[in-house]
N, CA, C and O atoms as a Tripos MOL2 file, in Angstrom:
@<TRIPOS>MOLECULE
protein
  244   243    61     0     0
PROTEIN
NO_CHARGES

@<TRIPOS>ATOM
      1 N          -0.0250  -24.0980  -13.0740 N.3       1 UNK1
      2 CA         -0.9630  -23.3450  -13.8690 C.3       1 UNK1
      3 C          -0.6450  -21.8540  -13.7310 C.2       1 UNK1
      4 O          -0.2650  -21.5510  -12.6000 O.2       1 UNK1
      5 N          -0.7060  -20.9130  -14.5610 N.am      2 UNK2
      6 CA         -0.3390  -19.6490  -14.7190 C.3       2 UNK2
      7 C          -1.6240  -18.8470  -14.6810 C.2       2 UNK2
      8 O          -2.4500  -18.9430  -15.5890 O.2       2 UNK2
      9 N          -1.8020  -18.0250  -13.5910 N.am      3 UNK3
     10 CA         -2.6380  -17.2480  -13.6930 C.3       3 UNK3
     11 C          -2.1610  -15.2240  -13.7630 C.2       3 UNK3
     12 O          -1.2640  -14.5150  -13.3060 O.2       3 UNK3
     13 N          -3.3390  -15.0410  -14.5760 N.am      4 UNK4
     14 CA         -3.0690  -13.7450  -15.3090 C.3       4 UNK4
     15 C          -4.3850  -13.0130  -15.3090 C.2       4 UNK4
     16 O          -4.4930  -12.3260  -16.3240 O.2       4 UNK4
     17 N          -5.0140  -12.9680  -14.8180 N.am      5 UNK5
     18 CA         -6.3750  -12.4290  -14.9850 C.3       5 UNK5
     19 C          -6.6080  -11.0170  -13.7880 C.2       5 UNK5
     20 O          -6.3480  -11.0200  -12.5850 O.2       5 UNK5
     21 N          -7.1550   -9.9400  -14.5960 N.am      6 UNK6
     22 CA         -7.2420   -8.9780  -13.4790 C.3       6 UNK6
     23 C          -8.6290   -9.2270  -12.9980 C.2       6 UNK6
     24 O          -9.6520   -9.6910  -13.5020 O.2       6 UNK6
     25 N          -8.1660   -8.5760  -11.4260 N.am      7 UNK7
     26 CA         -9.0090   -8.9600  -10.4970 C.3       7 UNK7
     27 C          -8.9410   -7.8340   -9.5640 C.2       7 UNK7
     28 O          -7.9800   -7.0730   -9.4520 O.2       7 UNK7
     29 N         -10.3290   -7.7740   -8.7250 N.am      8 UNK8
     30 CA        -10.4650   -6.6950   -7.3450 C.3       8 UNK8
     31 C         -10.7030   -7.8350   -6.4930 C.2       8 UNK8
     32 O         -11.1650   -8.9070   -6.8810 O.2       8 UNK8
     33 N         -10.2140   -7.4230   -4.7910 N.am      9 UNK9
     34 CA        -10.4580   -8.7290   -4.3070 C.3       9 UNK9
     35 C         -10.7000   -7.9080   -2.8460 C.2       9 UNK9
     36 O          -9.7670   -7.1740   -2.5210 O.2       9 UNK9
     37 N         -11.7030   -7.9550   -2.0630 N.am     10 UNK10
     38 CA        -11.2140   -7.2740   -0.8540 C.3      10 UNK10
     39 C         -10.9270   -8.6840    0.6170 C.2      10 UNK10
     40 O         -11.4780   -9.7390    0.9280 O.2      10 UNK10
     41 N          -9.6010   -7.7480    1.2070 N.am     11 UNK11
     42 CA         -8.9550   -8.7070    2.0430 C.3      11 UNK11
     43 C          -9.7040   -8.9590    2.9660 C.2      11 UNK11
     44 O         -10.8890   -8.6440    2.8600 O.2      11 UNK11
     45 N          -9.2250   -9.5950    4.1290 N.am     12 UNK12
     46 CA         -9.7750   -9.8110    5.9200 C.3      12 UNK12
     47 C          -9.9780   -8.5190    6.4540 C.2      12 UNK12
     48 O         -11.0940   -8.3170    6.9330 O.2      12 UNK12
     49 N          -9.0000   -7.4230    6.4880 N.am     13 UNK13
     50 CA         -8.9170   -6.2110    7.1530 C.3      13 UNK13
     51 C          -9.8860   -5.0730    6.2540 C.2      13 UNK13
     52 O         -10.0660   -3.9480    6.7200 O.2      13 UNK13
     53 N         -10.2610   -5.3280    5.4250 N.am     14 UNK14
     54 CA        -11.4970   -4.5070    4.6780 C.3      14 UNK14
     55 C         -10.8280   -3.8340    3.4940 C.2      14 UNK14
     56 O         -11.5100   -3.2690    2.6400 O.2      14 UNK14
     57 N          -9.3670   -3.8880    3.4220 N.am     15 UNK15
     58 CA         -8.8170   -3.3910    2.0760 C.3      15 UNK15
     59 C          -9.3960   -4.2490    1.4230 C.2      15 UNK15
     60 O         -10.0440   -5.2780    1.6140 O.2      15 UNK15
     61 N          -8.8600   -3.3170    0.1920 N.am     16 UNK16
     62 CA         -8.9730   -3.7850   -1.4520 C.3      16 UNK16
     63 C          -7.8820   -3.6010   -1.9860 C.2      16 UNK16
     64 O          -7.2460   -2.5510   -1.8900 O.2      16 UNK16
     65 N          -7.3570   -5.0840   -2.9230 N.am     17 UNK17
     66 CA         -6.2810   -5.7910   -3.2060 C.3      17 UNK17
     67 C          -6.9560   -5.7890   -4.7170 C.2      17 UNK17
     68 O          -8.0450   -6.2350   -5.0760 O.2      17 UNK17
     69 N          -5.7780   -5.0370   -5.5720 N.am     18 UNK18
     70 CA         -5.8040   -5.1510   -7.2640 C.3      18 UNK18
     71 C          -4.9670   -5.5150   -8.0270 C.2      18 UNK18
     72 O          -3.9180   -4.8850   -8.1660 O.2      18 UNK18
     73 N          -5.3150   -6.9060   -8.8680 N.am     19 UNK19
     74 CA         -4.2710   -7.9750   -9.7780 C.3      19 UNK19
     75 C          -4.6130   -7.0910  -11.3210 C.2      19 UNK19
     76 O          -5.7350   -6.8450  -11.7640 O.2      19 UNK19
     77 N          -3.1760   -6.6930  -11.9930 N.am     20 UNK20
     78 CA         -3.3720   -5.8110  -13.0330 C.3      20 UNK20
     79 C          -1.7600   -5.4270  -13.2860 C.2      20 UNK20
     80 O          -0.7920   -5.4530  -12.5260 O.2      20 UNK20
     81 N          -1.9360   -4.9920  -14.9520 N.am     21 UNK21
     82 CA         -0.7490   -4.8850  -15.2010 C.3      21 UNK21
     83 C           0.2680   -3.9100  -14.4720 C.2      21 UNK21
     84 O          -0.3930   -2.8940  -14.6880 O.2      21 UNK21
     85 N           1.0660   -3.5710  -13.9670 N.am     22 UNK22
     86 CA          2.1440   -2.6720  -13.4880 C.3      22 UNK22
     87 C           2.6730   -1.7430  -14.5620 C.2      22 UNK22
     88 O           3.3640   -2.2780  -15.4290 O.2      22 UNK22
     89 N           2.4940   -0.6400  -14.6310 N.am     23 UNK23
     90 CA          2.7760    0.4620  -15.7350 C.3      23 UNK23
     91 C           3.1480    1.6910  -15.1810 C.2      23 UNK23
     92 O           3.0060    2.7690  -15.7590 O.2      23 UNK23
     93 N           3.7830    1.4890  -13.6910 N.am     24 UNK24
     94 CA          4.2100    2.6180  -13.5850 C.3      24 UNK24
     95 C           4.6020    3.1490  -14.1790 C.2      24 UNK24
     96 O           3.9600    4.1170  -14.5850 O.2      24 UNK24
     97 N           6.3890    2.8310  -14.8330 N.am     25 UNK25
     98 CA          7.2310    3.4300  -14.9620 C.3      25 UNK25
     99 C           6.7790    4.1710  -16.4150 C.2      25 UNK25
    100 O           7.3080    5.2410  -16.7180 O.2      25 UNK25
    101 N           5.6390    3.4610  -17.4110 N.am     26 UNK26
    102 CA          4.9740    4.2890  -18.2370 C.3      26 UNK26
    103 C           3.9440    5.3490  -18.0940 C.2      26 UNK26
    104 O           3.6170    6.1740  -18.9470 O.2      26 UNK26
    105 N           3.4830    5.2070  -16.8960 N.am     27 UNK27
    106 CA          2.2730    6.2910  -16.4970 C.3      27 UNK27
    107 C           2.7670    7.5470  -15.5260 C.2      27 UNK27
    108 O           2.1980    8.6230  -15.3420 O.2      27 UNK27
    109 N           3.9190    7.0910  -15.0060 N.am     28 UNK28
    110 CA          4.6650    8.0860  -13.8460 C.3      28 UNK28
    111 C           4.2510    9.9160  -14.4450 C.2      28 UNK28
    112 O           3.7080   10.8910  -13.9250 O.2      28 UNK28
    113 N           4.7610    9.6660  -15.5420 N.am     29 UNK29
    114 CA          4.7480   10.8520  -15.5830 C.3      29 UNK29
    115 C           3.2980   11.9090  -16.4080 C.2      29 UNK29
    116 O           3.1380   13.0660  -16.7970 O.2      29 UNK29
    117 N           2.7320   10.9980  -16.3500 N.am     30 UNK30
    118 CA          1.4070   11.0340  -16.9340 C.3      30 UNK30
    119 C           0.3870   11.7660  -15.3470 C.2      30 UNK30
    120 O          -0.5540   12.5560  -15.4240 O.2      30 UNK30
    121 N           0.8500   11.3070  -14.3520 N.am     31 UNK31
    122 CA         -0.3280   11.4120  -13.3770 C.3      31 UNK31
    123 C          -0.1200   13.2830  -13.3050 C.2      31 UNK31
    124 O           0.8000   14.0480  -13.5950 O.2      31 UNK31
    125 N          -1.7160   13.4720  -12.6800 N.am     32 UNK32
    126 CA         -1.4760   14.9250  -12.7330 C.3      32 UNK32
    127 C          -0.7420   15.4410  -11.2740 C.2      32 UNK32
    128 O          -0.1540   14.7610  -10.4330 O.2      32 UNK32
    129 N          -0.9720   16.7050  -11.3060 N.am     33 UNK33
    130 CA          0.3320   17.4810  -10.7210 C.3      33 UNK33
    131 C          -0.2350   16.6610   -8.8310 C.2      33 UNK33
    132 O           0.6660   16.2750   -8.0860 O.2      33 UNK33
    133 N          -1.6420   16.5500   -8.4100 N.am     34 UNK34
    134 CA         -1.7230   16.2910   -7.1960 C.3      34 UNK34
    135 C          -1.8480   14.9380   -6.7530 C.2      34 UNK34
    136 O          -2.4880   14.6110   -5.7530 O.2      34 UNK34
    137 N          -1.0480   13.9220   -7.7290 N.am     35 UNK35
    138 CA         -1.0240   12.7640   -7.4690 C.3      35 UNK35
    139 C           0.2000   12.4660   -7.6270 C.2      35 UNK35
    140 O           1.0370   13.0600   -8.3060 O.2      35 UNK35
    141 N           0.3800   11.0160   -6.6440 N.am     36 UNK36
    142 CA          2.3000   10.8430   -6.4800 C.3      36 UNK36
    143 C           1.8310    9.1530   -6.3330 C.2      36 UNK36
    144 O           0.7340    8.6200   -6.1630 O.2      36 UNK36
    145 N           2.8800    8.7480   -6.4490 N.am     37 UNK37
    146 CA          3.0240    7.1510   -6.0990 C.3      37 UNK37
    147 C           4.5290    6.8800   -5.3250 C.2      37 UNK37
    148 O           5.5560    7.3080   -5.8530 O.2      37 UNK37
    149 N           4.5570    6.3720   -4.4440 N.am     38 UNK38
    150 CA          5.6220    6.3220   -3.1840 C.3      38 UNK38
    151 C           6.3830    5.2130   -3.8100 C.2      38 UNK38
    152 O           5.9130    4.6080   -4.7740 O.2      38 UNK38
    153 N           7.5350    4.9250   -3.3050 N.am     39 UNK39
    154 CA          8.5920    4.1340   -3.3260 C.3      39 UNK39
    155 C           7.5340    2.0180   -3.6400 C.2      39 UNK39
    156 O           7.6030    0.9690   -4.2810 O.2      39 UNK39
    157 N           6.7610    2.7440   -2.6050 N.am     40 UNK40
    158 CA          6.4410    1.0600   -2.3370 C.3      40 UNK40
    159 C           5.2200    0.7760   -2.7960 C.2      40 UNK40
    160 O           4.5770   -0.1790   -2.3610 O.2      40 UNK40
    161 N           4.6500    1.8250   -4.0030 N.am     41 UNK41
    162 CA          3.7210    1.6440   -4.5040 C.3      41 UNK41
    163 C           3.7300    1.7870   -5.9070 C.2      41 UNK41
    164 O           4.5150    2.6350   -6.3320 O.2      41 UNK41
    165 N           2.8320    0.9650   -7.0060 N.am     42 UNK42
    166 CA          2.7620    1.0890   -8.2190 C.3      42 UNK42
    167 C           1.4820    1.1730   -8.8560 C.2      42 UNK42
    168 O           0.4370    0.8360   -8.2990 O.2      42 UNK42
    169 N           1.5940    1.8130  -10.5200 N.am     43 UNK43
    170 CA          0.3180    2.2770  -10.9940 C.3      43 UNK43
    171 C           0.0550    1.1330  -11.5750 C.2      43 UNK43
    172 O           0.8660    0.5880  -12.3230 O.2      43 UNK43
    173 N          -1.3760    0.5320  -11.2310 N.am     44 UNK44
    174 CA         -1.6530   -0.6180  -11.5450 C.3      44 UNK44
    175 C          -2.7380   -0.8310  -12.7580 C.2      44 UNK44
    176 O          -3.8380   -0.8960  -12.2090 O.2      44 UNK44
    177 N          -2.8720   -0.9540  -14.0340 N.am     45 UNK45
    178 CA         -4.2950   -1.0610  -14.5510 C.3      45 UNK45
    179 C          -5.0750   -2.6510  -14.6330 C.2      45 UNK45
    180 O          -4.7950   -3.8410  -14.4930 O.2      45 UNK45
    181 N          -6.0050   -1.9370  -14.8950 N.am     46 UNK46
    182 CA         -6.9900   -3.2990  -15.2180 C.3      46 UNK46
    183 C          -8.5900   -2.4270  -16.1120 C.2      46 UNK46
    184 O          -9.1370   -1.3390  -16.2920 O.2      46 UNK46
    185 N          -8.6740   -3.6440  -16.3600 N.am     47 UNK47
    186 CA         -9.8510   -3.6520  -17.4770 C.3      47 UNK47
    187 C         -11.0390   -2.4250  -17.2450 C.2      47 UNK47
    188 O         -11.6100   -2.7110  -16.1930 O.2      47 UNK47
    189 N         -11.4350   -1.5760  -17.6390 N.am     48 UNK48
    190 CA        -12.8510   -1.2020  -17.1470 C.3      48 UNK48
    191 C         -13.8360   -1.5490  -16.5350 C.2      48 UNK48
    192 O         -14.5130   -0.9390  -15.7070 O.2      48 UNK48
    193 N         -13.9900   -3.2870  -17.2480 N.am     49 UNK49
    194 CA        -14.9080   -4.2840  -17.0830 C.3      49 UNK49
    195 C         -14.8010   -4.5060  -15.9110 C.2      49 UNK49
    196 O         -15.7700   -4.4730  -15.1520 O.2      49 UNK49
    197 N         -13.5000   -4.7960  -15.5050 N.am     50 UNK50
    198 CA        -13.4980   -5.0330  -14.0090 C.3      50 UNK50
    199 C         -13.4260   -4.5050  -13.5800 C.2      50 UNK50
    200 O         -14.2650   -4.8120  -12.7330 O.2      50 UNK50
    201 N         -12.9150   -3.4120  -13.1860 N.am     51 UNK51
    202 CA        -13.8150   -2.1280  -12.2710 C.3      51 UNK51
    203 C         -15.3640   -1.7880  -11.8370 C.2      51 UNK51
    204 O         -15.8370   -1.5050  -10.7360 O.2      51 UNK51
    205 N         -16.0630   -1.9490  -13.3410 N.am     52 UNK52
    206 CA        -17.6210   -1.7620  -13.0580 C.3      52 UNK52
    207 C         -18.3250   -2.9740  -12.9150 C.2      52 UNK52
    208 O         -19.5510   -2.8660  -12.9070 O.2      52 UNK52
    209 N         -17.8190   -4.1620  -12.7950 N.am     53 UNK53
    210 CA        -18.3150   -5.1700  -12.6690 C.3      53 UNK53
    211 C         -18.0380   -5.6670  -11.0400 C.2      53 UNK53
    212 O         -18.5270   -6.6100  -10.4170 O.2      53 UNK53
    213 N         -17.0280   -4.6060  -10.6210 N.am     54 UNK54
    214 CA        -16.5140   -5.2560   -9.2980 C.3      54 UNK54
    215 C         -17.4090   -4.0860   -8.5060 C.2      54 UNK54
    216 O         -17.7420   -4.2570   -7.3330 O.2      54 UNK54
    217 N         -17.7590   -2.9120   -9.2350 N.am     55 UNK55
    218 CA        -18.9120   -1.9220   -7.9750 C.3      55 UNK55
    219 C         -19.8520   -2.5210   -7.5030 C.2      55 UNK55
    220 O         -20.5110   -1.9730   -6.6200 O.2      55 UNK55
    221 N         -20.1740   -3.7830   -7.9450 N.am     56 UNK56
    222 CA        -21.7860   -3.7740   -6.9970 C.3      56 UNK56
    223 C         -21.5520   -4.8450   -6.1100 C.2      56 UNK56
    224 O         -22.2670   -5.7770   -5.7420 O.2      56 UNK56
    225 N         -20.0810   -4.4200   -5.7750 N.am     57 UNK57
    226 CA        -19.6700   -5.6680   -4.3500 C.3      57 UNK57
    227 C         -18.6130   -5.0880   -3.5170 C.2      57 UNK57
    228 O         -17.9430   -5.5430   -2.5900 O.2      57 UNK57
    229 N         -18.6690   -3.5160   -4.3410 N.am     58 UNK58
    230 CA        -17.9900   -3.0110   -2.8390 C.3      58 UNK58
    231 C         -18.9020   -2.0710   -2.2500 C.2      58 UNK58
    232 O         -19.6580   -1.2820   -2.8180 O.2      58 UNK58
    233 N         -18.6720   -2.3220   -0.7250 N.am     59 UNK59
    234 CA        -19.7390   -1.5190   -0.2310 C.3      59 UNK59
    235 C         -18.9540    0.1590    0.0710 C.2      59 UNK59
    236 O         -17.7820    0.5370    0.0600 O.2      59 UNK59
    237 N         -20.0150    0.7160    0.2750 N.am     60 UNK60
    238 CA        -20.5370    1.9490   -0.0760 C.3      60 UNK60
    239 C         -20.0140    2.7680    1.7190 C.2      60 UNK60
    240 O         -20.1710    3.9390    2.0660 O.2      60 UNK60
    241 N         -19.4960    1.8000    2.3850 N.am     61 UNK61
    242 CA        -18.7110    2.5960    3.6560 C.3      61 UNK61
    243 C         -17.9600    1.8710    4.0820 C.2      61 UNK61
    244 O         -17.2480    2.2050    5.0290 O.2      61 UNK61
@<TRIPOS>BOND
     1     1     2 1
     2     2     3 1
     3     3     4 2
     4     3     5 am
     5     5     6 1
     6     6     7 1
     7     7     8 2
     8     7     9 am
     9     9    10 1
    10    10    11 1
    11    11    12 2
    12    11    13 am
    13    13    14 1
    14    14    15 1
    15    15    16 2
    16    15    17 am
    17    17    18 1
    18    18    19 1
    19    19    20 2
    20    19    21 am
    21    21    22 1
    22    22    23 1
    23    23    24 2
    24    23    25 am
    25    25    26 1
    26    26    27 1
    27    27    28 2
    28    27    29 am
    29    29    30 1
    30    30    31 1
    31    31    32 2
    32    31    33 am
    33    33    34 1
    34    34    35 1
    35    35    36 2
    36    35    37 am
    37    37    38 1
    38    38    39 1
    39    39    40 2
    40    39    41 am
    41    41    42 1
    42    42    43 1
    43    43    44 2
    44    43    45 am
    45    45    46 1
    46    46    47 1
    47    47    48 2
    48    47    49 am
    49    49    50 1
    50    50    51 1
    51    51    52 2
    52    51    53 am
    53    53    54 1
    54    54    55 1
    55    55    56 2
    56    55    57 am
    57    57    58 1
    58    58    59 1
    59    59    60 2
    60    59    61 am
    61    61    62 1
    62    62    63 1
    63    63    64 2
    64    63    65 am
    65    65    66 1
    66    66    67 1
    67    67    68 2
    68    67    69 am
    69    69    70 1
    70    70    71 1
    71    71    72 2
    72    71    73 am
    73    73    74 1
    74    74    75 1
    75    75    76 2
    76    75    77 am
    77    77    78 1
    78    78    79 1
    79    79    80 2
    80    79    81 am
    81    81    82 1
    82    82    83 1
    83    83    84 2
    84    83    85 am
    85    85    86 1
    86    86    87 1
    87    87    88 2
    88    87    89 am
    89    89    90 1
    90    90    91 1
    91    91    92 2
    92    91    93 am
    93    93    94 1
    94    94    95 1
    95    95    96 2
    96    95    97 am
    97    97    98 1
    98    98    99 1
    99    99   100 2
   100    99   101 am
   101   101   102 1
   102   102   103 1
   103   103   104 2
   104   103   105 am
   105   105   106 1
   106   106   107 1
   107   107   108 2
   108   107   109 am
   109   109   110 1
   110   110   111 1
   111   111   112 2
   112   111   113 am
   113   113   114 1
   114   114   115 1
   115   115   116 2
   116   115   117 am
   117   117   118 1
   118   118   119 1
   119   119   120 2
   120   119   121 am
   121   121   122 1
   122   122   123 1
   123   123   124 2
   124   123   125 am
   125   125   126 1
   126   126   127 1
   127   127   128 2
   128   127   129 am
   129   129   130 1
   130   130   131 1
   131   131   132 2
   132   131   133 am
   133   133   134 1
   134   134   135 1
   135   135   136 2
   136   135   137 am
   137   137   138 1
   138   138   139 1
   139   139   140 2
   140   139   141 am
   141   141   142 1
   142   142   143 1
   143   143   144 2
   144   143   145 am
   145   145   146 1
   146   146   147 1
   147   147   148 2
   148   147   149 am
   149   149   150 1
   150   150   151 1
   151   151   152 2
   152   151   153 am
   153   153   154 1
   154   154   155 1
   155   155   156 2
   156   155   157 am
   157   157   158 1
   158   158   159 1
   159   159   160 2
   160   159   161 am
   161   161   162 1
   162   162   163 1
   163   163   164 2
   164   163   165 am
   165   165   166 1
   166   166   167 1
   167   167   168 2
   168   167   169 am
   169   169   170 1
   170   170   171 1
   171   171   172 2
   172   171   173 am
   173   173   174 1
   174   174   175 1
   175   175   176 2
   176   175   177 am
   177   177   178 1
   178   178   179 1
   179   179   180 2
   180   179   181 am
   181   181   182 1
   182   182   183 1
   183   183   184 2
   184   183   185 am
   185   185   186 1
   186   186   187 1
   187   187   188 2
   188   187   189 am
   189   189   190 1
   190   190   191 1
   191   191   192 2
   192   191   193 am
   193   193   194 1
   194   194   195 1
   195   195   196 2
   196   195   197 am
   197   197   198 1
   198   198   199 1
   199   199   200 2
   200   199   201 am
   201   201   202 1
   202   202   203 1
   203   203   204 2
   204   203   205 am
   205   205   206 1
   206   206   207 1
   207   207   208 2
   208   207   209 am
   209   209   210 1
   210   210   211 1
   211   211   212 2
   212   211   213 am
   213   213   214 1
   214   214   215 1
   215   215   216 2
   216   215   217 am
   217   217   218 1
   218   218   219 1
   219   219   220 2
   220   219   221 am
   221   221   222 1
   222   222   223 1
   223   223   224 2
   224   223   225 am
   225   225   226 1
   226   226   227 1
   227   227   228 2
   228   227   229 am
   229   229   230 1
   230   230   231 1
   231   231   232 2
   232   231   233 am
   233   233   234 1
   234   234   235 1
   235   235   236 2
   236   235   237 am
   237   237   238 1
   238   238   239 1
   239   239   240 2
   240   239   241 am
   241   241   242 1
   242   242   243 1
   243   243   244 2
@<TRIPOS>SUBSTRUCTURE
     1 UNK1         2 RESIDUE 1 A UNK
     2 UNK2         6 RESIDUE 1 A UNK
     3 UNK3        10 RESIDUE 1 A UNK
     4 UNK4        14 RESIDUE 1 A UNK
     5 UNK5        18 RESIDUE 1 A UNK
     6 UNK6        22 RESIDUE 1 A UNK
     7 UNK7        26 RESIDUE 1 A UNK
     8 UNK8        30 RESIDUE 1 A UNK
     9 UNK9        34 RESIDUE 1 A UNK
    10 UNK10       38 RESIDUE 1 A UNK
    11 UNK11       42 RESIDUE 1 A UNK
    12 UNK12       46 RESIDUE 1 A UNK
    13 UNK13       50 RESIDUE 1 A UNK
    14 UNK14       54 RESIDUE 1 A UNK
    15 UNK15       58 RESIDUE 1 A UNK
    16 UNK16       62 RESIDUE 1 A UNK
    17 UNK17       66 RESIDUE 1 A UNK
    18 UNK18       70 RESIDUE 1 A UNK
    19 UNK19       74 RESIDUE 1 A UNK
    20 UNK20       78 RESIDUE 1 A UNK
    21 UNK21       82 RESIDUE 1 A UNK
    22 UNK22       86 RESIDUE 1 A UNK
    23 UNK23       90 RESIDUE 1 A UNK
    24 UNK24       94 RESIDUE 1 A UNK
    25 UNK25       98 RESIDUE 1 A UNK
    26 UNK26      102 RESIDUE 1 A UNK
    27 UNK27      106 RESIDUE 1 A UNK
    28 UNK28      110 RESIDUE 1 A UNK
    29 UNK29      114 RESIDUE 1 A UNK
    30 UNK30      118 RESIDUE 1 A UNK
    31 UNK31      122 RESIDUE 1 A UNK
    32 UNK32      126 RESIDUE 1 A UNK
    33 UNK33      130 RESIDUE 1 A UNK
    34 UNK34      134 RESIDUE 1 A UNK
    35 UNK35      138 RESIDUE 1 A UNK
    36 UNK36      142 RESIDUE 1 A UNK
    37 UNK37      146 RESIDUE 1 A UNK
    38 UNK38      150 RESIDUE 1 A UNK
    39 UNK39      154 RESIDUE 1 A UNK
    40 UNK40      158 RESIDUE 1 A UNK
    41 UNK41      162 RESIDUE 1 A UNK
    42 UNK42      166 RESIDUE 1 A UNK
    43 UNK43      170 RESIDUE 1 A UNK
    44 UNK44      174 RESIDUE 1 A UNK
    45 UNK45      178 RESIDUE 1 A UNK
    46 UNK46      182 RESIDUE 1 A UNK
    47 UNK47      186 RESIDUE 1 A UNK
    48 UNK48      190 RESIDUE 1 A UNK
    49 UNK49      194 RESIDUE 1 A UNK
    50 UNK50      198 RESIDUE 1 A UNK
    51 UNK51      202 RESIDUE 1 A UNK
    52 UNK52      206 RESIDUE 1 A UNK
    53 UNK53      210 RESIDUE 1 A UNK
    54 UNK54      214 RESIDUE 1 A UNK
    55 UNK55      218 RESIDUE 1 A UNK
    56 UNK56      222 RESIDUE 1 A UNK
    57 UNK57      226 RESIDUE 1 A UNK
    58 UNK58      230 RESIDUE 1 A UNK
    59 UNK59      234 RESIDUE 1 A UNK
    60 UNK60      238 RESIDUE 1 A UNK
    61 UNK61      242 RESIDUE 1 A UNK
């Protein structure tokens, strides 16, 4: 089964883990001047929906 659906998920260690399209190499140069993305990291999107649908389950510290 193929799954494709964006998602927020927080791990065991208290991160937060985000399933979403990969657009760096289209947004790279888009970010403003005090933002960077490292070798081992990528610009990830996802829906709005899921963003504001995923705030009232992350906590607040």
């Amino acid at each position: 089964m193929e799954w494709n659906c964006p998602d927020i998920f927080e791990l065991s260690d208290g991160q937060f883990a985000v399933i979403g399209a990969d657009r760096s190499e289209e947004l790279q140069a888009l970010l403003p001047a005090d933002a960077g993305c490292g070798e081992d990291e990528s610009i990830v999107v996802i829906p709005r929906a899921v963003l504001l649908s995923a705030r009232a389950d992350i906590p607040r510290r």
